[in-house]
N, CA, C and O of each residue as an XYZ file, in Angstrom:
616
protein
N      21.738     49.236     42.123
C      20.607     49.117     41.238
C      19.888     50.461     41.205
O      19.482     50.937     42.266
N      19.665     51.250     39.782
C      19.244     52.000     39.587
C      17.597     51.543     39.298
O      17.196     50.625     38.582
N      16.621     52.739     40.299
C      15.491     52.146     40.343
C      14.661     53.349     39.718
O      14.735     54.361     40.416
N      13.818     53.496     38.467
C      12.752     54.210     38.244
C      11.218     54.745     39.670
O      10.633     54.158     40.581
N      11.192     55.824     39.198
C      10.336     56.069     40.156
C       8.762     55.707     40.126
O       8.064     55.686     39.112
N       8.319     55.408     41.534
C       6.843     54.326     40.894
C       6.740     53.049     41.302
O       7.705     52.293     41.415
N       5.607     52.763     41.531
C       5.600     51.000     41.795
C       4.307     50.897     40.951
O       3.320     51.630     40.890
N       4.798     49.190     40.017
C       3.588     49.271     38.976
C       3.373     47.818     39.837
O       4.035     47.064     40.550
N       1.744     47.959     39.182
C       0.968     47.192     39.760
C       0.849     46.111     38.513
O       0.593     46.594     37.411
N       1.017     44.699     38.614
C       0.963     43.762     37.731
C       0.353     42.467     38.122
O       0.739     41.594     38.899
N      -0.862     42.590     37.263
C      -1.600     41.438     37.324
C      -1.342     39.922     36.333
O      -0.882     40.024     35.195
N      -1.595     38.952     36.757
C      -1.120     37.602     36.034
C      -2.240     37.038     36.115
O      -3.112     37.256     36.956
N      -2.265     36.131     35.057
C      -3.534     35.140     35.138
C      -2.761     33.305     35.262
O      -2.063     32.884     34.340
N      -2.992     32.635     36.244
C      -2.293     31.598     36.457
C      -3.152     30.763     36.114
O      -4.183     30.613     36.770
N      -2.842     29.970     34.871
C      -4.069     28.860     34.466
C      -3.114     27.310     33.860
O      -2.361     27.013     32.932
N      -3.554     26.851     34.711
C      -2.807     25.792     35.056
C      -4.141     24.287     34.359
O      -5.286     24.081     34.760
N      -3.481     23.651     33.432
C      -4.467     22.436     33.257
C      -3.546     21.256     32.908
O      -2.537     21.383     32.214
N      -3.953     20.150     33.418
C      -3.365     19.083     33.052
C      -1.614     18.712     33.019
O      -1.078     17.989     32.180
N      -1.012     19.323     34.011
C       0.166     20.095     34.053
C       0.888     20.284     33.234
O       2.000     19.758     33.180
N       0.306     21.298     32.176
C       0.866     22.809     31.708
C       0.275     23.708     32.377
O      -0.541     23.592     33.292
N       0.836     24.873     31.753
C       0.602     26.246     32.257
C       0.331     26.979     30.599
O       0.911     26.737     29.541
N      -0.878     28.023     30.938
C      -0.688     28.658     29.662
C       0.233     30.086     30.035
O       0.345     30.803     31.030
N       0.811     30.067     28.663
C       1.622     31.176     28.684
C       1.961     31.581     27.122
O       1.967     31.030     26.021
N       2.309     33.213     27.832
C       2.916     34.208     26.287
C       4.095     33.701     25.630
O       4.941     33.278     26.418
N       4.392     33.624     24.392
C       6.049     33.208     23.997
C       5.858     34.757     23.413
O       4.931     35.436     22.970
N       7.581     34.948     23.729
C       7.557     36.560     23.470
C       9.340     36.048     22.558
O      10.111     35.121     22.811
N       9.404     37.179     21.473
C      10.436     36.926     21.159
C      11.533     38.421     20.386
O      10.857     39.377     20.008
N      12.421     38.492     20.279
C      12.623     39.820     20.478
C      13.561     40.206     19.100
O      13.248     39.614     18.067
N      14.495     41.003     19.053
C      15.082     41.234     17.627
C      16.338     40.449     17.439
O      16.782     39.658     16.608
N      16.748     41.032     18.627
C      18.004     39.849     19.191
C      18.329     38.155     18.808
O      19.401     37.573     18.646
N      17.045     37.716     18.751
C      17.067     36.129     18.807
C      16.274     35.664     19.860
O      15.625     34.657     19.577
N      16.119     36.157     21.135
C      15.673     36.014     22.534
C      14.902     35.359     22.360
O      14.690     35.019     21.196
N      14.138     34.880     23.358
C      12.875     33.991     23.663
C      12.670     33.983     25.180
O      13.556     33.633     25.959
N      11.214     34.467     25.629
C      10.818     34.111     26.811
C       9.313     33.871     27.228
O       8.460     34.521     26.623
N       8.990     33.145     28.036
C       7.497     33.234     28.134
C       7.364     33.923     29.486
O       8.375     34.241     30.111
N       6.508     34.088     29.812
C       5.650     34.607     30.797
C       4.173     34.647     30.866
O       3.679     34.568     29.741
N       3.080     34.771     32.076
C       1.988     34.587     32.315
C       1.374     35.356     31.316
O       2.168     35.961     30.595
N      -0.111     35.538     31.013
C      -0.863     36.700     30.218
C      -1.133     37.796     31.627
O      -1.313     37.627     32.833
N      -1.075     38.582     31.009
C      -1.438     39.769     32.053
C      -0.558     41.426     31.666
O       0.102     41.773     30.687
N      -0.918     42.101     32.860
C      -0.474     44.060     32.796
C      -0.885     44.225     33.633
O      -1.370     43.530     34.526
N      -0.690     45.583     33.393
C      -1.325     46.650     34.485
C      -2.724     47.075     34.150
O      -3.199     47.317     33.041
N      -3.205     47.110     35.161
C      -4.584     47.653     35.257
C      -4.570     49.108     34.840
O      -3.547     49.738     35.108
N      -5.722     49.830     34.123
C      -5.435     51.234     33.637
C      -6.038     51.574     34.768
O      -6.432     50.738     35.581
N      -6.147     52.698     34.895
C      -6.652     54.012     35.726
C      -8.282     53.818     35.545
O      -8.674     53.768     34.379
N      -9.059     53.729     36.373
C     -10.198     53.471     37.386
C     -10.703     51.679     36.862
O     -11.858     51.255     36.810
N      -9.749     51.106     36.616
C     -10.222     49.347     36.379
C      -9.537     48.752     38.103
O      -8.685     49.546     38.500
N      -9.697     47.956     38.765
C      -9.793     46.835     39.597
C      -8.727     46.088     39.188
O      -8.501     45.978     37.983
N      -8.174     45.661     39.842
C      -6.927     45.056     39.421
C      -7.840     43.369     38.541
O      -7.443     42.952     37.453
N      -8.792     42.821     39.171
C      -9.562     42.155     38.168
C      -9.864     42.085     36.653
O      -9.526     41.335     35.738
N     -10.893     43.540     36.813
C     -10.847     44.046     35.505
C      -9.728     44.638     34.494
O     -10.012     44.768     33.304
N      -8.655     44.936     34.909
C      -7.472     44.875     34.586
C      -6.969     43.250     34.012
O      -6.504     42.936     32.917
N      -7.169     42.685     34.815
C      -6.606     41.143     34.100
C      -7.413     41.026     33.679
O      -6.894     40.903     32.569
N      -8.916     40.879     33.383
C      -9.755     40.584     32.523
C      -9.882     40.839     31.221
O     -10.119     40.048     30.308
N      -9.667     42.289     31.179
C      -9.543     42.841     29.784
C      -8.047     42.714     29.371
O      -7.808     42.875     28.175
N      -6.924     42.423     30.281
C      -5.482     42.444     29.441
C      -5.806     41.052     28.466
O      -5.617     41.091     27.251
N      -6.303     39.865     29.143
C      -6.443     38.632     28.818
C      -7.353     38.098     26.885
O      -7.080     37.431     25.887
N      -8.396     38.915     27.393
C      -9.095     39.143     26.227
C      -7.873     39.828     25.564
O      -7.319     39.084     24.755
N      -7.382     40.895     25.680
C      -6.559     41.527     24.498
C      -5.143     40.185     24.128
O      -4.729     39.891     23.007
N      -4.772     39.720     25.185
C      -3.503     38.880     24.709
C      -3.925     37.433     24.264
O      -3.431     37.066     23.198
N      -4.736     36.577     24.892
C      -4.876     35.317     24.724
C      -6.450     35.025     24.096
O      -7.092     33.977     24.027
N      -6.768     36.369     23.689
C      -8.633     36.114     23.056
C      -9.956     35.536     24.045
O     -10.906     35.066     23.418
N     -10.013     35.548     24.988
C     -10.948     35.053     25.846
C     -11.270     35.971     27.156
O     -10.356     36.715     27.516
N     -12.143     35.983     27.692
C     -13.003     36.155     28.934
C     -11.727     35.354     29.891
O     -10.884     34.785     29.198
N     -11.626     35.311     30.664
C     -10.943     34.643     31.631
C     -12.043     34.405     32.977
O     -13.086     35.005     32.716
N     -12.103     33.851     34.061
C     -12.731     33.808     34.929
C     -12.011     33.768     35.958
O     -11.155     32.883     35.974
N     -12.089     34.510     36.906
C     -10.980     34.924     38.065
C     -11.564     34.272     38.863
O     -12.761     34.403     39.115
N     -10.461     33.104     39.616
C     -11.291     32.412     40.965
C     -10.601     32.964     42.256
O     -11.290     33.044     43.273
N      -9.545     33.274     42.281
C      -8.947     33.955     43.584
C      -7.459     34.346     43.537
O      -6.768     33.820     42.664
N      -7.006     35.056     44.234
C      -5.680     35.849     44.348
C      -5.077     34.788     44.988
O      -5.707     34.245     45.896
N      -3.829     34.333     44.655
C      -3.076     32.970     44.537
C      -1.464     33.377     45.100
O      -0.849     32.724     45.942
N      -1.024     34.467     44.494
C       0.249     34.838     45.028
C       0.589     36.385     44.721
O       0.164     37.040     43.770
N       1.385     36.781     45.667
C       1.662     38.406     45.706
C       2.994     38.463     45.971
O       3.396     37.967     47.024
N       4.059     39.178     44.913
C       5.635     39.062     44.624
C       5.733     40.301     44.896
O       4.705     40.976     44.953
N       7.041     40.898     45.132
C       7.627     42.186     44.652
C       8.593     41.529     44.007
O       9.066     40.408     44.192
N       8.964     42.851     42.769
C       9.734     42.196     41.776
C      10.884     43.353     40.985
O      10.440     44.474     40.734
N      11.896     43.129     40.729
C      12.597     44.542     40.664
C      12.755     44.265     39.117
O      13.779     43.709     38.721
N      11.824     44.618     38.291
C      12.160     44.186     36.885
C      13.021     45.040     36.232
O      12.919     46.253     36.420
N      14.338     44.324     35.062
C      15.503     44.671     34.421
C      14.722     45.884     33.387
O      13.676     45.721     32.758
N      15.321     46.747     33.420
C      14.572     47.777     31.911
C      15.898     47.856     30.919
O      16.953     48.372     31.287
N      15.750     47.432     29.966
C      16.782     47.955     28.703
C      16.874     49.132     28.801
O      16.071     49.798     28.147
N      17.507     49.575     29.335
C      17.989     51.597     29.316
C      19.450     51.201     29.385
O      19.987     50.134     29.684
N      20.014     52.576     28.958
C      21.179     52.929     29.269
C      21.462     53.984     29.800
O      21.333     55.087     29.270
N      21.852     53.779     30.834
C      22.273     53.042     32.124
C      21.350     51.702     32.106
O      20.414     51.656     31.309
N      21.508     51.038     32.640
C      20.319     49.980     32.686
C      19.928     50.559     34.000
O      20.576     51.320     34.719
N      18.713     50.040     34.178
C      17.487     50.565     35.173
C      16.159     49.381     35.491
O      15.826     48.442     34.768
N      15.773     49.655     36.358
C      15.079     48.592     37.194
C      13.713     48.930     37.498
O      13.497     50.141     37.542
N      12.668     48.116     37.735
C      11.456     49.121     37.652
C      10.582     47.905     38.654
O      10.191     46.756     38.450
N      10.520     49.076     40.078
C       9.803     48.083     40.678
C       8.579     47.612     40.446
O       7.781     48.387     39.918
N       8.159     46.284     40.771
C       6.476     45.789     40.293
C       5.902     45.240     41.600
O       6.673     44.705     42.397
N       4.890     45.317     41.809
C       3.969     44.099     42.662
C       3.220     43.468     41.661
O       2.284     43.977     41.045
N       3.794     42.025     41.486
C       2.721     41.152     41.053
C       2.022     39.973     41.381
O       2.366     38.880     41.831
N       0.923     40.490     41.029
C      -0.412     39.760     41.961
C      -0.453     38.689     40.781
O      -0.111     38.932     39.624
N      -0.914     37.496     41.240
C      -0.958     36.035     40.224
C      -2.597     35.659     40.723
O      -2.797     35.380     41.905
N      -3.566     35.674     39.875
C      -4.730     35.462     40.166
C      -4.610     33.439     39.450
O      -3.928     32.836     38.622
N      -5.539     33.167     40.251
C      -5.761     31.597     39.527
C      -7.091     31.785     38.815
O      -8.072     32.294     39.356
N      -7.048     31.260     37.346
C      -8.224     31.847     36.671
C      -8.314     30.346     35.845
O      -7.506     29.430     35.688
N      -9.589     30.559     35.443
C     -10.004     29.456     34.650
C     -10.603     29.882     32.839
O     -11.277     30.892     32.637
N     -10.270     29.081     31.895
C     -10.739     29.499     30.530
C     -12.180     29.023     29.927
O     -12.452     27.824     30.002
N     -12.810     29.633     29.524
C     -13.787     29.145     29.221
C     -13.473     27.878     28.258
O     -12.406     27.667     27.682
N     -15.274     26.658     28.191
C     -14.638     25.335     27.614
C     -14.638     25.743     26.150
O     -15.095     26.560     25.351
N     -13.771     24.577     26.295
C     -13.259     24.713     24.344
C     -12.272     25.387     23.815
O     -11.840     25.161     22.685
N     -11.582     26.774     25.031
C     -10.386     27.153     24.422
C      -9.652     26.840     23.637
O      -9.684     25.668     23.262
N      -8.989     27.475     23.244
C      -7.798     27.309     22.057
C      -6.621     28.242     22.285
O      -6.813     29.400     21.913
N      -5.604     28.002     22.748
C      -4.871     28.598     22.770
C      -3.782     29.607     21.085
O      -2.990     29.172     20.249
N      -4.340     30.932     21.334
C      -4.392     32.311     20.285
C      -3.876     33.650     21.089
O      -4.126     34.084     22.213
N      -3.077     34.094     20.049
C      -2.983     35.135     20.278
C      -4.281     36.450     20.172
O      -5.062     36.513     19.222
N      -4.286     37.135     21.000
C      -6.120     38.013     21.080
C      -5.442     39.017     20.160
O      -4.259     39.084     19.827
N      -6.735     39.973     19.750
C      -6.847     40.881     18.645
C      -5.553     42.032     18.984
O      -4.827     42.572     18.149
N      -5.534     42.195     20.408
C      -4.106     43.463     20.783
C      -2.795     42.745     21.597
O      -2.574     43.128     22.746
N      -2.158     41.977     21.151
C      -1.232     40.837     21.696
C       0.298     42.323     22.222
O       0.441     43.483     21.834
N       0.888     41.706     22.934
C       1.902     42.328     23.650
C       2.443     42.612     22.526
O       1.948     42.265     21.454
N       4.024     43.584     22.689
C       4.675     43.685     21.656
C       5.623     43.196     20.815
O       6.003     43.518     19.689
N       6.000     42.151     21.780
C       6.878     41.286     21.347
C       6.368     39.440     21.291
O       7.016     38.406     21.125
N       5.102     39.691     21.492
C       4.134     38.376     21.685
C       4.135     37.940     20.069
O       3.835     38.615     19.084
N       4.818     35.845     20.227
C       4.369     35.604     18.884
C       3.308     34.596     19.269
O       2.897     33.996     18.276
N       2.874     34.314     20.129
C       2.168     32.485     20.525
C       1.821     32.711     22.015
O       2.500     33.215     22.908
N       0.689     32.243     22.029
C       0.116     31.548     23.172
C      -0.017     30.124     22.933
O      -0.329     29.466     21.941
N       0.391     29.760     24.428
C       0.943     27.835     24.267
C       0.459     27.244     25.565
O       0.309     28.057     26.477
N       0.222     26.147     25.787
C      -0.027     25.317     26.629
C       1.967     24.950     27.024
O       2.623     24.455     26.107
N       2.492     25.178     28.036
C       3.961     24.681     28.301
C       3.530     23.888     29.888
O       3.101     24.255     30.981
N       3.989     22.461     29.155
C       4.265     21.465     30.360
C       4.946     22.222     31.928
O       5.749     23.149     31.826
N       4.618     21.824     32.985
C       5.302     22.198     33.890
C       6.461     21.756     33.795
O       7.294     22.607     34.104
N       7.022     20.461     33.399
C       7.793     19.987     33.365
C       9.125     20.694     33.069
O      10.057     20.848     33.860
N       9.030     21.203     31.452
C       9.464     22.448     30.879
C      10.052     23.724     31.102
O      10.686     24.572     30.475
N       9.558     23.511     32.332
C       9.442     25.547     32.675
C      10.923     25.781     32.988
O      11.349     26.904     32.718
N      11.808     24.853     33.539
C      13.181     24.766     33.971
C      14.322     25.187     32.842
O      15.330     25.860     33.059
N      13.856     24.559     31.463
C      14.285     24.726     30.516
C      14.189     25.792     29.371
O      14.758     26.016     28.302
N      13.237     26.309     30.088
C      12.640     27.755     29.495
C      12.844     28.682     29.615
O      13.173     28.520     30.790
N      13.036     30.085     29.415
C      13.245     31.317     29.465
C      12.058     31.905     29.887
O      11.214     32.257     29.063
N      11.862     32.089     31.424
C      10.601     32.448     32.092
C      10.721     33.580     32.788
O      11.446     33.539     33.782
N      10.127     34.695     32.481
C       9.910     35.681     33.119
C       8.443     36.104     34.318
O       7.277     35.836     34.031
N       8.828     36.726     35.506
C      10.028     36.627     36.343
C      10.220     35.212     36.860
O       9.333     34.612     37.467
N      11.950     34.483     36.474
C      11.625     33.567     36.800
C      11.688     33.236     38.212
O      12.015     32.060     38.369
N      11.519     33.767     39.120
C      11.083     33.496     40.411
C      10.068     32.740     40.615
O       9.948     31.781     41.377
N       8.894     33.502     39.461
C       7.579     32.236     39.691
C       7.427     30.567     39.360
O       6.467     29.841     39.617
N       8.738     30.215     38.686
C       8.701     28.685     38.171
C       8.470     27.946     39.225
O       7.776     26.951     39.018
N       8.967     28.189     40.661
C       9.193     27.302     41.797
C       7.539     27.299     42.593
O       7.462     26.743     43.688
N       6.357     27.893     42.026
C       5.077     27.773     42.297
C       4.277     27.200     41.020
O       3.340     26.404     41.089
N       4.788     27.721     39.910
C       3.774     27.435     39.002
C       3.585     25.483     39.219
O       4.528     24.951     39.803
N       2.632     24.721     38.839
C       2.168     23.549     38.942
C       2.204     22.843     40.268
O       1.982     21.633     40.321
N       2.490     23.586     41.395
C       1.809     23.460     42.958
C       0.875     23.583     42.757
O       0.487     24.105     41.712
N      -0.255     22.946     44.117
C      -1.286     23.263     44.576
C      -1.758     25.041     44.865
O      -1.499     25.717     45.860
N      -2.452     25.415     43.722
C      -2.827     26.680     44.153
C      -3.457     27.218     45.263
O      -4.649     26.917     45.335
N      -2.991     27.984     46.232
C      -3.453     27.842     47.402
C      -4.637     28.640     47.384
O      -5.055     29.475     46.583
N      -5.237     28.016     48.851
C      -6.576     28.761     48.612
C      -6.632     30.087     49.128
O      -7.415     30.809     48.511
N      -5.724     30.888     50.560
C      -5.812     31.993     50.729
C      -4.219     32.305     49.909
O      -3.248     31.583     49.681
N      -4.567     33.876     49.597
C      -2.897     34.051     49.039
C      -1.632     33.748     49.734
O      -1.746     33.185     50.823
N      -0.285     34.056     49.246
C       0.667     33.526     50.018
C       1.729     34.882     49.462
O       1.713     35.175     48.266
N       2.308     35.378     50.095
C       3.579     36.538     49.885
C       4.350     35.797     49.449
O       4.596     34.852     50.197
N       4.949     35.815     48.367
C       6.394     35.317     48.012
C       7.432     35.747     48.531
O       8.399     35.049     48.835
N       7.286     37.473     48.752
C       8.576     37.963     48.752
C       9.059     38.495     47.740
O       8.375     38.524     46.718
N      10.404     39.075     47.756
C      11.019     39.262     46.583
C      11.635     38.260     45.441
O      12.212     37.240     45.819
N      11.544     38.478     44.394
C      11.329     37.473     43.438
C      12.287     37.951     42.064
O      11.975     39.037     41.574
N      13.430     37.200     41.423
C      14.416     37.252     40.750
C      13.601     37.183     39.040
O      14.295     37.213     38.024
């Protein structure tokens, strides 16, 4: 495994209601389809907080409310290059809550391949194209109250 140089820092917002999960549907030129959490990287002098705070507003339109750091992965993510290439991440999964009345929307600066923000059953997630899917085997557990290391994560 060819690895880029760098470790990026990646924040998630884990919002879990009524067992779904909200999440990005991302879809690509190919045909592809995958979801994954809302979240990025924090820019240069933001808090890994404020980093998910403002990614959130930009992808899913809302304020988010951060209640606590929930899980911490390393993650060797696939990069479309040629050669193909790998790009390590730490991602931190905050458990956050939406303000009432949400609606699940895409926000004013949505990812690049983002068509929908969705409420997806836990149930679901097996059948889904989930990125990284390492996290399916936590999402709709009991969010714990101090964090928990995953480990490395597929």
């Amino acid at each position: 495994m060819e690895l880029i140089p760098g470790i990026r820092i990646a924040v998630r917002a884990l919002i879990v209601e009524n067992q779904a999960v909200l999440v990005q549907r991302k879809a690509y030129e190919d045909g592809r389809e995958r979801h994954c959490l809302p979240g990025g990287a924090p820019e240069l002098g933001e808090t890994v907080t404020e980093g998910l705070i403002r990614e959130c507003q930009e992808e899913i339109g809302c304020k988010v409310e951060v209640v606590n750091l929930a899980y911490v992965a390393d993650y060797f993510k696939p990069r479309e290059t040629d050669p193909p290439t790998h790009r390590q991440q730490v991602e931190m999964l905050f458990h956050c809550r939406l303000p009432k009345g949400y609606t699940p929307q895409n926000g004013p600066h949505p990812d690049k391949h983002q068509t929908d923000v969705l409420w997806l059953p836990v149930s679901e997630l097996s059948q889904k194209s989930f990125t990284p899917s390492g996290l399916r085997s936590v999402i709709g557990q009991n969010i714990p109250d101090q964090p928990v290391y995953l480990g490395l994560i597929e």
